[in-house]
C-alpha positions in Angstrom: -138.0 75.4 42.7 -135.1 73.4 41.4 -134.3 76.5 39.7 -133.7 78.2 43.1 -131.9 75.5 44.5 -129.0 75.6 41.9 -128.3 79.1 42.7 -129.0 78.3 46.7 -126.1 76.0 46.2 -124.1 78.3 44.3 -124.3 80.9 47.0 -124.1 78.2 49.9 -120.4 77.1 48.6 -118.9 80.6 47.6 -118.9 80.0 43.6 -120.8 83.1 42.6 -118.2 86.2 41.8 -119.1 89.7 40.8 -116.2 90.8 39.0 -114.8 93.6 39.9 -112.7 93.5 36.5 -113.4 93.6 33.4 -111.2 91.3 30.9 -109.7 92.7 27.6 -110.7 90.1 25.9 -112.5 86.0 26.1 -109.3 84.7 27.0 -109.1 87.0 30.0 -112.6 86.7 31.1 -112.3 82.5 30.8 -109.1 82.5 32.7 -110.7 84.9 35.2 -114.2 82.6 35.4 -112.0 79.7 36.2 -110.2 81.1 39.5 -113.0 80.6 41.9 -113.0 76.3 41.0 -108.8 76.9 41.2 -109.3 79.0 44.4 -111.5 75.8 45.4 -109.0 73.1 44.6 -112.1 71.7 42.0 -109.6 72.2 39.2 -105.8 73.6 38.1 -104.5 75.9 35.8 -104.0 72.9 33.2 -107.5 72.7 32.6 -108.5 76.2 32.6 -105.9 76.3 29.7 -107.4 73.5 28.1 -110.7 75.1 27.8 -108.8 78.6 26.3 -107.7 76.2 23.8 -110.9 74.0 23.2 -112.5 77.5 22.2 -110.0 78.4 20.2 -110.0 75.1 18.4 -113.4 74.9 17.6 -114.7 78.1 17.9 -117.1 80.0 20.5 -119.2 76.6 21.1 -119.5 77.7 25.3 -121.3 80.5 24.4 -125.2 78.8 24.5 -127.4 81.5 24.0 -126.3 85.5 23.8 -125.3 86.6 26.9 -124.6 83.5 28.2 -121.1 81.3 28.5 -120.2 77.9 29.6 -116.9 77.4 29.6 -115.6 74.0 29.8 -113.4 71.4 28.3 -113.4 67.9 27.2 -114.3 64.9 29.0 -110.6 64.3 28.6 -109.5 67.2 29.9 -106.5 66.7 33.3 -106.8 69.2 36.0 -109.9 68.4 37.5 -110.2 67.4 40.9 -114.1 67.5 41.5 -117.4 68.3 40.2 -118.7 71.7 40.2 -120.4 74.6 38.6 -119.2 78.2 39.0 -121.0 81.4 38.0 -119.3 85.1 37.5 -120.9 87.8 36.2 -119.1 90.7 34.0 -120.2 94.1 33.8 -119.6 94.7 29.5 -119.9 92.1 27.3 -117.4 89.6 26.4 -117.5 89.3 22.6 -116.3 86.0 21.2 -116.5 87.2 17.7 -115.9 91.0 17.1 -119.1 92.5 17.2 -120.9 89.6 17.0 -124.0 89.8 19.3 -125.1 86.1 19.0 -121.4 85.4 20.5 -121.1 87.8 23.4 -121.7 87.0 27.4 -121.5 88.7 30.5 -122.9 85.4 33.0 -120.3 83.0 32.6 -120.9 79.7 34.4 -118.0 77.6 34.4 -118.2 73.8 34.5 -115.6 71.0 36.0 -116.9 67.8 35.5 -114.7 64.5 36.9 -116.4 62.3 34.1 -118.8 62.6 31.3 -122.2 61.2 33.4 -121.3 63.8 35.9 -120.6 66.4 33.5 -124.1 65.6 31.5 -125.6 66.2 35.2 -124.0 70.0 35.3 -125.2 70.3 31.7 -129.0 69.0 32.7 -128.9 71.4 35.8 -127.8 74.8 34.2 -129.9 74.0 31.1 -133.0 73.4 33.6 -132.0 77.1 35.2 -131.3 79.0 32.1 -134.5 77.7 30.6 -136.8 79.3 33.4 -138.3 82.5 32.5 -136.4 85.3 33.5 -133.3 83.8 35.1 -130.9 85.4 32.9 -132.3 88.4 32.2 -132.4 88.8 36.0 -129.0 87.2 36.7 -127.6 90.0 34.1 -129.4 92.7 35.9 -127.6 91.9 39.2 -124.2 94.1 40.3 -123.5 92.7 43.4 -123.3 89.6 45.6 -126.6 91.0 47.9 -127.9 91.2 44.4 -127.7 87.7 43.5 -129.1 87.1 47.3 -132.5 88.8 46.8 -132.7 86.5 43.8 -132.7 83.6 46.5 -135.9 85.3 48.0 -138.2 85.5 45.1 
């Protein structure tokens, strides 16, 4: 149930995006997971660049399982306004590392946290929805916004 709630809430406040595009590269498809929370005034470009940098700094740590990202930055991080969790979906596969399938994601649900307790709280929350059976399986089958709605009704 709190499964469904999550993604109720995501769909409730507009931060679920199908994209229509497909990014050349991880770069890309982080800078293009982060305009929804920009769109939302949750955070600026400054911290969507800081999370480019974080993964090139220490490597592709946001992806948490295959096929599934989390970009964020540090606790640290300026340019964030407010709390929030985002979710876009890709069509192809975003590879982190070249041909590396274990480092690849097409659900990228990108996290803005004001401080760390609240950031631990988006961590808890996702980690609680990605660990019910099915959810991404399901979540990468869907290709459209009344997709991600008839998830709402199962």
């Amino acid at each position: 149930m709190a499964q469904l709630e999550m993604l109720r809430y995501l769909h409730d406040h507009d931060l679920v995006r199908i994209s229509d595009r497909q990014p050349e590269n991880w770069e890309e498809a982080i800078r293009i997971s982060c305009e929804n929370l920009i769109d939302k005034g949750i955070i600026n470009e400054t911290y969507r660049e800081e999370v480019v940098a974080a993964v090139h700094n220490y490597g592709p740590y946001i992806v948490i399982v295959p096929g599934v990202a989390m970009p964020h930055s540090t606790d640290k991080s300026s340019g964030v306004f407010g709390t929030a969790i985002s979710f876009t979906k890709f069509k192809e596969k975003i590879y982190f590392e070249a041909g590396n399938e274990e480092k690849q994601a097409t659900l990228f649900f990108t996290l803005a946290a004001k401080n760390p307790d609240e950031h631990m709280t988006n961590i808890a929350n996702l980690s609680d929805l990605l660990m019910t059976d099915g959810v991404i399986e399901a979540l990468d089958k869907i290709t459209s916004i009344s997709d991600f709605e008839s998830l709402l009704q199962t």
